[in-house]
KEKE-3310 file (N, C-alpha, C; in steps of 0.2 Angstrom, whole numbers, plus 5000, padded with zeros to 4 digits):
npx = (4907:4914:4922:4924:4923:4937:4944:4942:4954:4963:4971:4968:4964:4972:4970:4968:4971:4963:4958:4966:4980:4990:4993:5005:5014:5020:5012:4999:4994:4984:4984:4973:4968:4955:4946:4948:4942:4939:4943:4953:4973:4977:4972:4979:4993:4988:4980:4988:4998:4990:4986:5001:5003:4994:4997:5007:5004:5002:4992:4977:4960:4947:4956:4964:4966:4976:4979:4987:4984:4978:4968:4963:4972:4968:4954:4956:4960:4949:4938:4944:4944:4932:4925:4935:4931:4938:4941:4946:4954:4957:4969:4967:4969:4967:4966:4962:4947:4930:4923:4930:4933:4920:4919:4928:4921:4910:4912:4914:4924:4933:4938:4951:4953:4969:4974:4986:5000:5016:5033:5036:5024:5014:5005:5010:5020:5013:5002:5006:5015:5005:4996:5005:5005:4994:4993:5004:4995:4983:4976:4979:4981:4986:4999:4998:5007:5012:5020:5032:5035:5042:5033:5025:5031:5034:5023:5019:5029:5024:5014:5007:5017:5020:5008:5007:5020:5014:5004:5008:5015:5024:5032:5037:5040:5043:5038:5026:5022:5014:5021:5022:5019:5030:5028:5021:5029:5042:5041:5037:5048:5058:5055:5054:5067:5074:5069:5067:5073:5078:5066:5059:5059:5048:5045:5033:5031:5023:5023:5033:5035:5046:5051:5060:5070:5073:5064:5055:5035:5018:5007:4992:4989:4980:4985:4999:5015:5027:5038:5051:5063:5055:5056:5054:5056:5069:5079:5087:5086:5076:5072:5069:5064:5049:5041:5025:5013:4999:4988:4991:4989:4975:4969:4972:4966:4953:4953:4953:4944:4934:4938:4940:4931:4937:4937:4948:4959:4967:4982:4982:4982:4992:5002:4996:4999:5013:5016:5009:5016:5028:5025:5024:5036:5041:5040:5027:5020:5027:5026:5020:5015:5005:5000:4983:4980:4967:4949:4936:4927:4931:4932:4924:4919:4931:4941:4932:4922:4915:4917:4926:4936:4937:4941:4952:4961:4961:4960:4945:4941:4948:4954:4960:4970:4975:4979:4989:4999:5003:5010:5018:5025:5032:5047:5061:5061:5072:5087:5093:5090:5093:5103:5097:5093:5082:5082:5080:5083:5082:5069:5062:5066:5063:5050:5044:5043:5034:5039:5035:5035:5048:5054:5047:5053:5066:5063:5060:5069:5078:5072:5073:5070:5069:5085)
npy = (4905:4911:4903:4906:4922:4924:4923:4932:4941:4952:4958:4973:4987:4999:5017:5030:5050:5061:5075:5082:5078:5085:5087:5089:5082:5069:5054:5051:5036:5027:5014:5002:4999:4997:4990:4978:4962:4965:4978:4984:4985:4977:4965:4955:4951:4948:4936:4929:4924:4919:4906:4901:4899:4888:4878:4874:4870:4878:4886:4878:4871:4878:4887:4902:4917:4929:4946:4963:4977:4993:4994:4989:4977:4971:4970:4963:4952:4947:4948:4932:4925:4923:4918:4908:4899:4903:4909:4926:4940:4956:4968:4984:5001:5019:5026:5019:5021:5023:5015:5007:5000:4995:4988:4977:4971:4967:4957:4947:4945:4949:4962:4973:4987:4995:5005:5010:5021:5018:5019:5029:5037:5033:5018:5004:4999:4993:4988:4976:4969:4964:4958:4947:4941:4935:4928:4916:4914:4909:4894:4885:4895:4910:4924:4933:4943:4955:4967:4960:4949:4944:4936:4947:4955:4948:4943:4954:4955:4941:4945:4959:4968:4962:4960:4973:4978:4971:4976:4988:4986:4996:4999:5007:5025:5028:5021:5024:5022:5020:5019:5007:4993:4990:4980:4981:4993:4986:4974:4977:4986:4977:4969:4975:4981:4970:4966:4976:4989:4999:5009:5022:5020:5028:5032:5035:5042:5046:5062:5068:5051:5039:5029:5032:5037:5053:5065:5059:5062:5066:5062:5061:5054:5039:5020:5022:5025:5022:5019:5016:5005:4994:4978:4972:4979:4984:4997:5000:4998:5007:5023:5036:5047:5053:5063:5069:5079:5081:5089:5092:5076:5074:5084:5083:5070:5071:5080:5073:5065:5074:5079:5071:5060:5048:5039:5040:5033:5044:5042:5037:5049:5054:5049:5050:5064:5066:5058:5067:5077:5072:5068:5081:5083:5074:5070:5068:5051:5044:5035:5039:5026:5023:5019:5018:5011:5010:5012:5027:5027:5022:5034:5041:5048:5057:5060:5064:5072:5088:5096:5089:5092:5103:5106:5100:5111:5109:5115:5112:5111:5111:5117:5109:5117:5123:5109:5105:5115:5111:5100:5101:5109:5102:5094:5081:5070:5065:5058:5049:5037:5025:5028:5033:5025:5013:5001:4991:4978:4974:4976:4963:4954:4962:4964:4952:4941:4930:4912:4905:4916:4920:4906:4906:4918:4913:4903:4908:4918:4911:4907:4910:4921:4936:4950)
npz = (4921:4936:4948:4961:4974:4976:4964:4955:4958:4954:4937:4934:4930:4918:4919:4910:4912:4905:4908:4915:4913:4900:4882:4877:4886:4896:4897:4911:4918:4927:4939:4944:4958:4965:4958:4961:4972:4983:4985:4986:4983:4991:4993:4984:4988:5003:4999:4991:5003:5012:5003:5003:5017:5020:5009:5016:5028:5037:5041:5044:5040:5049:5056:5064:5056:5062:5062:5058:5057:5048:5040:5023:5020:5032:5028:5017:5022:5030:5022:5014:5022:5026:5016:5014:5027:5039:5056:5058:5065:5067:5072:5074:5074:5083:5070:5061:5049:5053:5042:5039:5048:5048:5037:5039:5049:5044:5035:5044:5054:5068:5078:5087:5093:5096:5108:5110:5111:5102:5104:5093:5092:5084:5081:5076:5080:5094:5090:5079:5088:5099:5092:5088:5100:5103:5092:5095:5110:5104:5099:5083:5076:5063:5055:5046:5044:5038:5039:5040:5032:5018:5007:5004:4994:4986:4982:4974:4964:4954:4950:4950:4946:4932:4926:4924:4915:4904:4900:4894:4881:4875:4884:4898:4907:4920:4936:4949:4967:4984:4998:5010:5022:5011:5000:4989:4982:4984:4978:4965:4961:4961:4952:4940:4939:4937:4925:4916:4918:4913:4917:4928:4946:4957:4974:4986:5001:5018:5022:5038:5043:5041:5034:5022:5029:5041:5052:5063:5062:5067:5055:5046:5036:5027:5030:5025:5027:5040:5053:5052:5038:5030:5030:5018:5005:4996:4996:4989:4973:4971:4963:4967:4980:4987:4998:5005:5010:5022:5019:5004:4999:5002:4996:4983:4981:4983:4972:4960:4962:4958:4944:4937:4938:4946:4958:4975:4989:5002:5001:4989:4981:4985:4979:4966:4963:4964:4953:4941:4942:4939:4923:4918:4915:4908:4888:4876:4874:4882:4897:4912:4924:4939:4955:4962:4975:4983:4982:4986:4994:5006:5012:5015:5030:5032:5020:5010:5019:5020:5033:5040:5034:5034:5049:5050:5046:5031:5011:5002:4990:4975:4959:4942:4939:4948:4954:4944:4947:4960:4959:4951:4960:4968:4977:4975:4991:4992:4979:4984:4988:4997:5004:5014:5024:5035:5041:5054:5059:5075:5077:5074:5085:5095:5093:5093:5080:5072:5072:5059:5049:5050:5045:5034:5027:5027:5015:5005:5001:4997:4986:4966:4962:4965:4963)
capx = (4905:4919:4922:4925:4925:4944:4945:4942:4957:4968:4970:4963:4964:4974:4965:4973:4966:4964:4955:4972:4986:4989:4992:5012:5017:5019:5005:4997:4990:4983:4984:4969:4966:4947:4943:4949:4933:4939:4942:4962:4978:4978:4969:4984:4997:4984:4977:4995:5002:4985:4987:5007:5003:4988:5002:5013:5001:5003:4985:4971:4953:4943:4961:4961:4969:4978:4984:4988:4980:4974:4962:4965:4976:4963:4949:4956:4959:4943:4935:4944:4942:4923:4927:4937:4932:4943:4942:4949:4956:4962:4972:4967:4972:4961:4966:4957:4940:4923:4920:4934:4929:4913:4919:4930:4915:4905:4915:4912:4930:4934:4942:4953:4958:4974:4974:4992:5005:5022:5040:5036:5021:5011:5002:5011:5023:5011:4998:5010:5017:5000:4994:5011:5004:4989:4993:5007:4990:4976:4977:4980:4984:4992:4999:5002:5013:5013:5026:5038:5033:5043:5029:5020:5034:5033:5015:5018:5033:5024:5006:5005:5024:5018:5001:5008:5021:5011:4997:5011:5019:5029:5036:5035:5047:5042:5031:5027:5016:5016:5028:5019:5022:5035:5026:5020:5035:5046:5040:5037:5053:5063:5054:5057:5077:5077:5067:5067:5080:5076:5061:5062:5055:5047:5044:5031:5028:5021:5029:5032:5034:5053:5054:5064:5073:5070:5063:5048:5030:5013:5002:4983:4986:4980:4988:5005:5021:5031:5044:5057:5061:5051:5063:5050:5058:5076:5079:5092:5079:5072:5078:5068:5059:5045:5037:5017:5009:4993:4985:4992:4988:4968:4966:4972:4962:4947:4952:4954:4936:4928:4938:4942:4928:4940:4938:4955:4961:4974:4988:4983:4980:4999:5006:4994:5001:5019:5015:5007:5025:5033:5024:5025:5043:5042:5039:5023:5020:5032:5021:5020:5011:5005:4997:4982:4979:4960:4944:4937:4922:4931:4934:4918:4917:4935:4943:4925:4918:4917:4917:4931:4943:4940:4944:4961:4963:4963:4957:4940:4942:4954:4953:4963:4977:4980:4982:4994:5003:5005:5012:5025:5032:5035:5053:5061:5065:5081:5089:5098:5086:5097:5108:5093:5088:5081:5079:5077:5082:5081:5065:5061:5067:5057:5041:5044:5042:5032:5043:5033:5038:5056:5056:5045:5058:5072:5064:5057:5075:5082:5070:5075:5064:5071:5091)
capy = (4906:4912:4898:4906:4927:4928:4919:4939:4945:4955:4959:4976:4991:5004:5021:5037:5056:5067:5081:5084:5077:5090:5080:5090:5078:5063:5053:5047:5029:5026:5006:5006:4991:4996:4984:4969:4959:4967:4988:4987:4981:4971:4958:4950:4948:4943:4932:4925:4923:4913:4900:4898:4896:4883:4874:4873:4866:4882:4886:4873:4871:4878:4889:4909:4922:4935:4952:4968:4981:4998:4996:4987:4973:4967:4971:4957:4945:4947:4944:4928:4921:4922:4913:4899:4899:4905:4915:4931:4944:4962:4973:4989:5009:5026:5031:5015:5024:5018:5014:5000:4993:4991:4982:4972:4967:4965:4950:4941:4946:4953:4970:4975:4993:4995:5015:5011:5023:5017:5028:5035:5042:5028:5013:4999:4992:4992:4984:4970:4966:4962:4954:4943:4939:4934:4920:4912:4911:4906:4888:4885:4904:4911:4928:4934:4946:4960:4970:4957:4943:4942:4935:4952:4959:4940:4943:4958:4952:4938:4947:4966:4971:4957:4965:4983:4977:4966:4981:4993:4984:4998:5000:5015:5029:5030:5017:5028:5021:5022:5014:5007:4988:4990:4974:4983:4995:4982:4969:4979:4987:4970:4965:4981:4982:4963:4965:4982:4993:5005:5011:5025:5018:5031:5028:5040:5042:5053:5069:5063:5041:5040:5024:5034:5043:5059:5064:5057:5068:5063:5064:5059:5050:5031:5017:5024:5027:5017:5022:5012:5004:4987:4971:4969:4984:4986:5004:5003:4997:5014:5030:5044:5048:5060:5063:5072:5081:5078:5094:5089:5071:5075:5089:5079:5064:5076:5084:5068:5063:5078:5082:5064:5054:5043:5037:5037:5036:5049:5041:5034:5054:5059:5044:5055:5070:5063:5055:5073:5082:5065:5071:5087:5083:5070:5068:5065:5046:5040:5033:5035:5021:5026:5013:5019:5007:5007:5018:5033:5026:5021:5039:5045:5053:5060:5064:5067:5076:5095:5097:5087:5093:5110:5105:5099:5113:5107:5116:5108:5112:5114:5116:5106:5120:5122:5101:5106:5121:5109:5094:5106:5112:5095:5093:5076:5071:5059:5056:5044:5032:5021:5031:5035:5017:5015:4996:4989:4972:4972:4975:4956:4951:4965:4962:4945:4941:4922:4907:4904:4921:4920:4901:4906:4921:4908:4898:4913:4922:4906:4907:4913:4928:4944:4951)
capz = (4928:4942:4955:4970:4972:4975:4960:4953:4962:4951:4930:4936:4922:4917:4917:4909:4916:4899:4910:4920:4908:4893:4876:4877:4890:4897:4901:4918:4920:4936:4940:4946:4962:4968:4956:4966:4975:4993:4986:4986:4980:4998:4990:4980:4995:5006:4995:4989:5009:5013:4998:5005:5023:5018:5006:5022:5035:5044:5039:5040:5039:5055:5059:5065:5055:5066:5058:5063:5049:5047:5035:5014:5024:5036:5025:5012:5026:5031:5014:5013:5029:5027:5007:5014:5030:5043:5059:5055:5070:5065:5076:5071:5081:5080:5064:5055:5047:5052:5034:5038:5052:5045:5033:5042:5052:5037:5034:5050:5056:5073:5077:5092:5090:5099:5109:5116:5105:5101:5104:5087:5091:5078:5082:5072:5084:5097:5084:5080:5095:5103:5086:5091:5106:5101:5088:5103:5113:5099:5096:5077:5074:5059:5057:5037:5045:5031:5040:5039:5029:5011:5003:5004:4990:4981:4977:4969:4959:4953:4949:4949:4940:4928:4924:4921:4910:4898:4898:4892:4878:4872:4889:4903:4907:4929:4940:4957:4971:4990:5002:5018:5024:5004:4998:4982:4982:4981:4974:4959:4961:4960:4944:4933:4939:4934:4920:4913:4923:4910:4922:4935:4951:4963:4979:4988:5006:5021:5028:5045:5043:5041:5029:5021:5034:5042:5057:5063:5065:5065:5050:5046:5027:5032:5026:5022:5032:5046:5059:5050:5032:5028:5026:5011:5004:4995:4995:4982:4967:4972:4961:4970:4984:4988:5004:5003:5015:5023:5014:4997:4999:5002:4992:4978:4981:4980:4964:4954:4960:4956:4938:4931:4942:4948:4966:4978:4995:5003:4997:4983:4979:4988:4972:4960:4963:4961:4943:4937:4941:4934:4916:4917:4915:4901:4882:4874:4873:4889:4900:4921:4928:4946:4959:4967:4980:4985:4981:4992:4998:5013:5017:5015:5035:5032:5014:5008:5022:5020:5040:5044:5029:5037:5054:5048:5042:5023:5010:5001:4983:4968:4951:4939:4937:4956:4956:4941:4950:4966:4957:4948:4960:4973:4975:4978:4995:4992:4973:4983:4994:4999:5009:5022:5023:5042:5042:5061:5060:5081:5080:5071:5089:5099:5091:5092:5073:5073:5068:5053:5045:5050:5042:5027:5023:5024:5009:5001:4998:4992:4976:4960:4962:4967:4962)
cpx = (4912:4916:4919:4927:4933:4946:4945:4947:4964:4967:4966:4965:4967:4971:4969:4966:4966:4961:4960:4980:4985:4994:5002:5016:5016:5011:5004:4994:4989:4980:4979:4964:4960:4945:4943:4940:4936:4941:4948:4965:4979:4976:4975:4988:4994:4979:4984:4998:4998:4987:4992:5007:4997:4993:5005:5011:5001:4995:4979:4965:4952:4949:4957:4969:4970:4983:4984:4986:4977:4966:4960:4968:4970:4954:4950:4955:4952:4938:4936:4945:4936:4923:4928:4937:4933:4939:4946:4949:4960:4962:4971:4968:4966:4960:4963:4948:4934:4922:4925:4934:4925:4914:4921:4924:4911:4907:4915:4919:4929:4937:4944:4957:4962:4975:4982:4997:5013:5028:5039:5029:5013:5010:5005:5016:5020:5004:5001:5011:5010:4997:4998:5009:5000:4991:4998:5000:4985:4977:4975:4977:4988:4992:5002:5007:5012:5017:5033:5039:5035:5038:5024:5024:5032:5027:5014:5022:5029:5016:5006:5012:5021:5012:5006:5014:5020:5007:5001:5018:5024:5034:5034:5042:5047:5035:5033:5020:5021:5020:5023:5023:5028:5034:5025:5028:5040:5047:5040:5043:5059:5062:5057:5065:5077:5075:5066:5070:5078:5071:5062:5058:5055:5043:5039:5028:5023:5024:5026:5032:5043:5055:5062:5070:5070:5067:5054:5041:5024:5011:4996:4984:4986:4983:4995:5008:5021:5036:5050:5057:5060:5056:5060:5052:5066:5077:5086:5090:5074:5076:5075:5063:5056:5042:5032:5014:5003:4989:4986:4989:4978:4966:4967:4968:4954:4947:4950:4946:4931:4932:4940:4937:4930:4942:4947:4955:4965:4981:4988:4984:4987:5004:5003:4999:5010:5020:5013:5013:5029:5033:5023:5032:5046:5038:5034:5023:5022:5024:5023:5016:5010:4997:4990:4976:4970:4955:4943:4931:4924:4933:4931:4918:4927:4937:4936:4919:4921:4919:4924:4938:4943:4943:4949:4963:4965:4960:4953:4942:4946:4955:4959:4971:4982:4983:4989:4998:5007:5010:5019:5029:5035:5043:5055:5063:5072:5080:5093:5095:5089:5103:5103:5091:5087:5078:5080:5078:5078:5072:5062:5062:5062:5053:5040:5041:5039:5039:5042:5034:5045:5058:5054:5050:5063:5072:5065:5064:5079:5082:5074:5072:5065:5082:5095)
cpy = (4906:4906:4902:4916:4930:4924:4929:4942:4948:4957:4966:4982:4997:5012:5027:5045:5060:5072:5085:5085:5082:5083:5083:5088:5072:5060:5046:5041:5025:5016:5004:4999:4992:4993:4978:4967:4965:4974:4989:4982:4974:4965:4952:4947:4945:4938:4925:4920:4916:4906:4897:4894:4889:4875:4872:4867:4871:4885:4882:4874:4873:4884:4898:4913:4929:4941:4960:4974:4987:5000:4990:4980:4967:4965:4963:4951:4943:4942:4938:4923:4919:4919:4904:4896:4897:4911:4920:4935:4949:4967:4980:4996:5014:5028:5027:5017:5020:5015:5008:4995:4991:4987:4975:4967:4965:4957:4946:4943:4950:4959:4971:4980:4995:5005:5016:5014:5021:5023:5029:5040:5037:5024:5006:4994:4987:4985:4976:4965:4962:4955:4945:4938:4933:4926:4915:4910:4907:4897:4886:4892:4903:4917:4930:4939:4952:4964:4965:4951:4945:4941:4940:4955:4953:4942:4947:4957:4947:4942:4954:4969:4966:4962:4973:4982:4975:4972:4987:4989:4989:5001:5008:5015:5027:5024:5022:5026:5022:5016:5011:5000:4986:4985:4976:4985:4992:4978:4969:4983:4983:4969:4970:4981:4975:4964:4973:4989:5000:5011:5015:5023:5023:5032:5037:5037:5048:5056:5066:5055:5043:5032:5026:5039:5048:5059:5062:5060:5064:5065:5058:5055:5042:5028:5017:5025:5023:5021:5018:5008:4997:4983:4968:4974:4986:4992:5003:5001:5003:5022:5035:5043:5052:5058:5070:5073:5080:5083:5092:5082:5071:5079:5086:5074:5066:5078:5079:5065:5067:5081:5075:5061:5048:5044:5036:5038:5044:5046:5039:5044:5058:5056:5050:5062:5067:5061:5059:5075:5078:5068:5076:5087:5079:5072:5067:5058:5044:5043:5033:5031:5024:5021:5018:5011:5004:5014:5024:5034:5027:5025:5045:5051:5058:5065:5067:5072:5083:5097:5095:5087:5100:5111:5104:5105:5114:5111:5110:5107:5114:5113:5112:5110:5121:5116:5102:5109:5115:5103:5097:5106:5107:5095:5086:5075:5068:5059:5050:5038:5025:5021:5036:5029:5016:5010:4994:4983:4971:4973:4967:4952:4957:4964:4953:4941:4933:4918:4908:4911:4920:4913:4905:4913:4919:4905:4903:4918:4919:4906:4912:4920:4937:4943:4947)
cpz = (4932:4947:4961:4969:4972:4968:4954:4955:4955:4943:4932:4931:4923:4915:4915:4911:4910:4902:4914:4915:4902:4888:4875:4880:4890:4898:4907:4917:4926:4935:4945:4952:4966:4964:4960:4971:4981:4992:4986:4983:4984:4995:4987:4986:5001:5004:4994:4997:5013:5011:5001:5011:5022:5013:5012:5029:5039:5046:5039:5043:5047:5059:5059:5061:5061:5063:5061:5056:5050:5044:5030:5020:5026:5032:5021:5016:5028:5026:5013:5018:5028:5021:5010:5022:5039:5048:5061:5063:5068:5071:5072:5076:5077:5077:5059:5056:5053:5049:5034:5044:5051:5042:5033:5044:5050:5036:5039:5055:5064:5075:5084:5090:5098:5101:5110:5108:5107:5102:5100:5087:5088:5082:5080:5075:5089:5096:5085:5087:5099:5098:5087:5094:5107:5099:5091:5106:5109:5098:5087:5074:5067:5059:5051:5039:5039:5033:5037:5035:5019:5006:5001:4998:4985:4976:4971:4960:4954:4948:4947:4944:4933:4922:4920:4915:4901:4897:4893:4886:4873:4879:4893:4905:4918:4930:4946:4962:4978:4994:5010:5023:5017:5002:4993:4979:4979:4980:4967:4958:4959:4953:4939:4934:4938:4927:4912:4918:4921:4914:4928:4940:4955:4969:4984:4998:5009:5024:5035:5045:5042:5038:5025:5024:5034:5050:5059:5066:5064:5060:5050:5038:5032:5028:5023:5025:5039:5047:5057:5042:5031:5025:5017:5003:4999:4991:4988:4975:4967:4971:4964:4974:4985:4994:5004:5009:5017:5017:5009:4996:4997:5000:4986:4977:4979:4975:4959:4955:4958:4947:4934:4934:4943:4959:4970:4984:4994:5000:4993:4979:4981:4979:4967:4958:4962:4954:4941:4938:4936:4926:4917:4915:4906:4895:4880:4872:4877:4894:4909:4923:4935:4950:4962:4969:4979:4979:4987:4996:5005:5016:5016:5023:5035:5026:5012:5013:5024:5027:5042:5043:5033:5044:5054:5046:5036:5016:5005:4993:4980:4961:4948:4939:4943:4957:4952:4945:4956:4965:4954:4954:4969:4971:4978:4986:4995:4986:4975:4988:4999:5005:5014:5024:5034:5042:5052:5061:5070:5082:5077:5079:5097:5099:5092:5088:5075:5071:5061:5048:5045:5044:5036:5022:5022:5019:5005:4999:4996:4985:4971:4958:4962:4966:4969)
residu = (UNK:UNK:UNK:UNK:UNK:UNK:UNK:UNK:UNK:UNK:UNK:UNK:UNK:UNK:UNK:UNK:UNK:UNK:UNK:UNK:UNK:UNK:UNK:UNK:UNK:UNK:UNK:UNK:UNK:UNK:UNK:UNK:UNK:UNK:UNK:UNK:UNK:UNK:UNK:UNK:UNK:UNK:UNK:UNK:UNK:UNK:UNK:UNK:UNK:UNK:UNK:UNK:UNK:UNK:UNK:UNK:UNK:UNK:UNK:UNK:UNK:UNK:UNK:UNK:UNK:UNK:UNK:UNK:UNK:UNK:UNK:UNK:UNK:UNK:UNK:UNK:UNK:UNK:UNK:UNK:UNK:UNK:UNK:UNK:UNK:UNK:UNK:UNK:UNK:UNK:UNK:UNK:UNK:UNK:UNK:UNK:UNK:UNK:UNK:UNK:UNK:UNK:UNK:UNK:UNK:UNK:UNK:UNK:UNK:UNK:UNK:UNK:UNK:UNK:UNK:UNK:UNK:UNK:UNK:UNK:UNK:UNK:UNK:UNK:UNK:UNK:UNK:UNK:UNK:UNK:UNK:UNK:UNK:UNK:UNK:UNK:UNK:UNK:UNK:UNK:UNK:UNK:UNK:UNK:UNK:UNK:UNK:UNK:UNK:UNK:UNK:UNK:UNK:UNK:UNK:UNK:UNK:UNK:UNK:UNK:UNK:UNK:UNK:UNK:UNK:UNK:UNK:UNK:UNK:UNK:UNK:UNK:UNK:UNK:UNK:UNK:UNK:UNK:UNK:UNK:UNK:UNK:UNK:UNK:UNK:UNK:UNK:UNK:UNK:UNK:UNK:UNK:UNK:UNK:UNK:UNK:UNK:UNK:UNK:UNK:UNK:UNK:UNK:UNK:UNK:UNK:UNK:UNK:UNK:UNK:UNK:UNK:UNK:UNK:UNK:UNK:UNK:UNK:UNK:UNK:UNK:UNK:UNK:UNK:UNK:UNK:UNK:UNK:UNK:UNK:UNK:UNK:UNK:UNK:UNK:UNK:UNK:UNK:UNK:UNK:UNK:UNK:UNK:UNK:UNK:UNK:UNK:UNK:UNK:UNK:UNK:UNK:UNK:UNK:UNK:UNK:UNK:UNK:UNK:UNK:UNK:UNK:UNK:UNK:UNK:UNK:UNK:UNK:UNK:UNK:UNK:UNK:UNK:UNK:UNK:UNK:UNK:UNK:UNK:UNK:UNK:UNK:UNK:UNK:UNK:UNK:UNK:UNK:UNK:UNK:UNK:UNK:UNK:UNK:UNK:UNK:UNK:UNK:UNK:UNK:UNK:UNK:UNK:UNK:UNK:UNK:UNK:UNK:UNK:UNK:UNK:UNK:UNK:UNK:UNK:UNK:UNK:UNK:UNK:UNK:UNK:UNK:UNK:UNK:UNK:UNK:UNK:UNK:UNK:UNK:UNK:UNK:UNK:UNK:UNK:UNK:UNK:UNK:UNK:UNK:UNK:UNK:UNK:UNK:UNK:UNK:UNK:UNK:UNK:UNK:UNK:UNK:UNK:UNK:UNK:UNK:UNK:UNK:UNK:UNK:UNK:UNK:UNK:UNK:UNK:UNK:UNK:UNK:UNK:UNK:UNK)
# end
């Protein structure tokens, strides 16, 4: 008998695509986190930051979580607010689905969608900022922080780079997932250059987000890309970057559910398409690992709706060879990621990062944990 259902959160399966992959190449292994109880990878890091602040005092019984989340993020908090009895308040803006406020709200959680755009165009300062504000006002408030909060790369180090190793015991040539708050990114980027260096780590964003430098434009992939590089993030554990279009992102997320039956968001399907080129490149038997994040339920009135892909402009349909064809001929955007890095300390003091984040990444970089 399972205790408690986050007590399910994680150990979630490696799936290979034999309808896409040719047997002359590398092969895909999609790490595959809609298994988790809450539909995404979010689960672990908001799972993990809870447990810490609860350890600290910073967290107790009858207290209100306050986060600031698109979608996956908020969705988990949600989940385990309504578990261990917490009320839960998610900052959310225009671009998170109905399929995720539902769900949010399905959890008993609250939802404030935030219309005000930030100088980049994006939602995410303005988000925070209020989110900020918020937990200053709330009487025993807390605020997992997932922008700025260390323990969101910890989790992964600790849990997910762990898992992918142990499931691949001959070892993998490339890991490649998406970059957004860099808590996977660089959590599991930390682990393989401490533990297997051997591993090419690639880091996939969205055309338009500027983590990785560049100029900054809008796009419609949810869940992925910032106006600046995530302190959770160390771009030099990062051997190549791509950045994915909105088209390509959601054409591919579609292919994979209709020629593999595997369910993905948009970014999880911008990473796919990055691992298909990866092995097209390598060796039969080297292995790309490739994160997707959630499932693609929650983007049933968008990625999945014929109406709304044609309105973007998107095309609906593509056979396996097109996915192929489009995966070929991606080019990197940086071989050298390091030397676009657009970290922001000032904004730690604009946004007016809580205390309890600033303390808990003074302990949290003390540990033995990351190079």
């Amino acid at each position: 008998m399972i205790a408690n259902i986050l007590d399910t959160i994680g150990n979630t399966p490696l799936i290979a695509i034999p309808n896409t992959n040719r047997a002359n190449e590398g092969q895909v292994l999609f790490k595959y986190e809609r298994s988790n109880p809450g539909g995404s990878i979010k689960d672990r890091p908001a799972l993990y930051i809870v447990q810490e602040a609860e350890r600290r005092g910073w967290l107790k019984p009858g207290g209100t979580i306050i986060e600031s989340s698109s979608g996956n993020f908020g969705i988990s908090l949600a989940m385990i607010g309504a578990a261990r009895g917490y009320r839960v308040i998610i900052l959310a803006d225009p671009k998170t689905t109905d399929a995720n406020l539902a769900l949010i709200k399905g959890f008993g959680a609250e939802v404030i969608v935030v219309t005000e755009q930030d100088d980049s165009g994006s939602y995410h300062k303005t988000r925070i900022a209020l989110a900020n504000k918020l937990a200053r006002e709330i009487k025993h408030a807390y605020r997992p922080d997932q922008c700025f909060n260390l323990l969101n790369s910890e989790a992964h180090f600790h849990s997910t780079a762990r898992e992918i190793m142990a499931a691949c015991p001959g070892g993998i040539a490339a890991f490649v997932t998406a970059v957004s708050t860099g808590g996977q990114l660089g959590g599991i980027s930390s682990y393989m250059k401490t533990y297997a260096p051997e591993v090419r780590i690639i880091g996939v964003d969205a055309a338009g987000s500027t983590v990785f430098g560049g100029q900054a434009e809008a796009y419609r992939i949810p869940g992925i890309g910032l106006s600046w590089t995530p302190v959770n993030l160390n771009l030099a554990d990062i051997d190549c970057a791509y950045k994915i279009t909105d088209a390509q992102a959601f054409l591919a997320a579609r292919a994979f559910a209709r020629h593999e039956g595997i369910l993905m968001g948009p970014s999880s399907g911008a990473c796919a398409l990055v691992a298909l080129k990866l092995a097209q490149e390598l060796e039969p038997g080297q292995k790309v690992v490739c994160m997707v994040s959630d499932g693609g339920e929650r983007y049933i009135q968008t990625l999945f709706n014929d109406g709304w892909m044609a309105e973007q402009g998107f095309a609906i349909d593509a056979d396996v060879e097109s996915v192929r064809a489009t995966a070929r001929l991606l080019r990197p955007w940086s071989l050298r990621p390091a030397d676009h890095a657009n970290y922001r300390p000032d904004l730690i003091r604009s946004l007016d990062v809580p205390e309890t984040t600033l303390n808990m990444n003074a302990e949290t970089s003390k540990r033995p944990l990351h190079r």
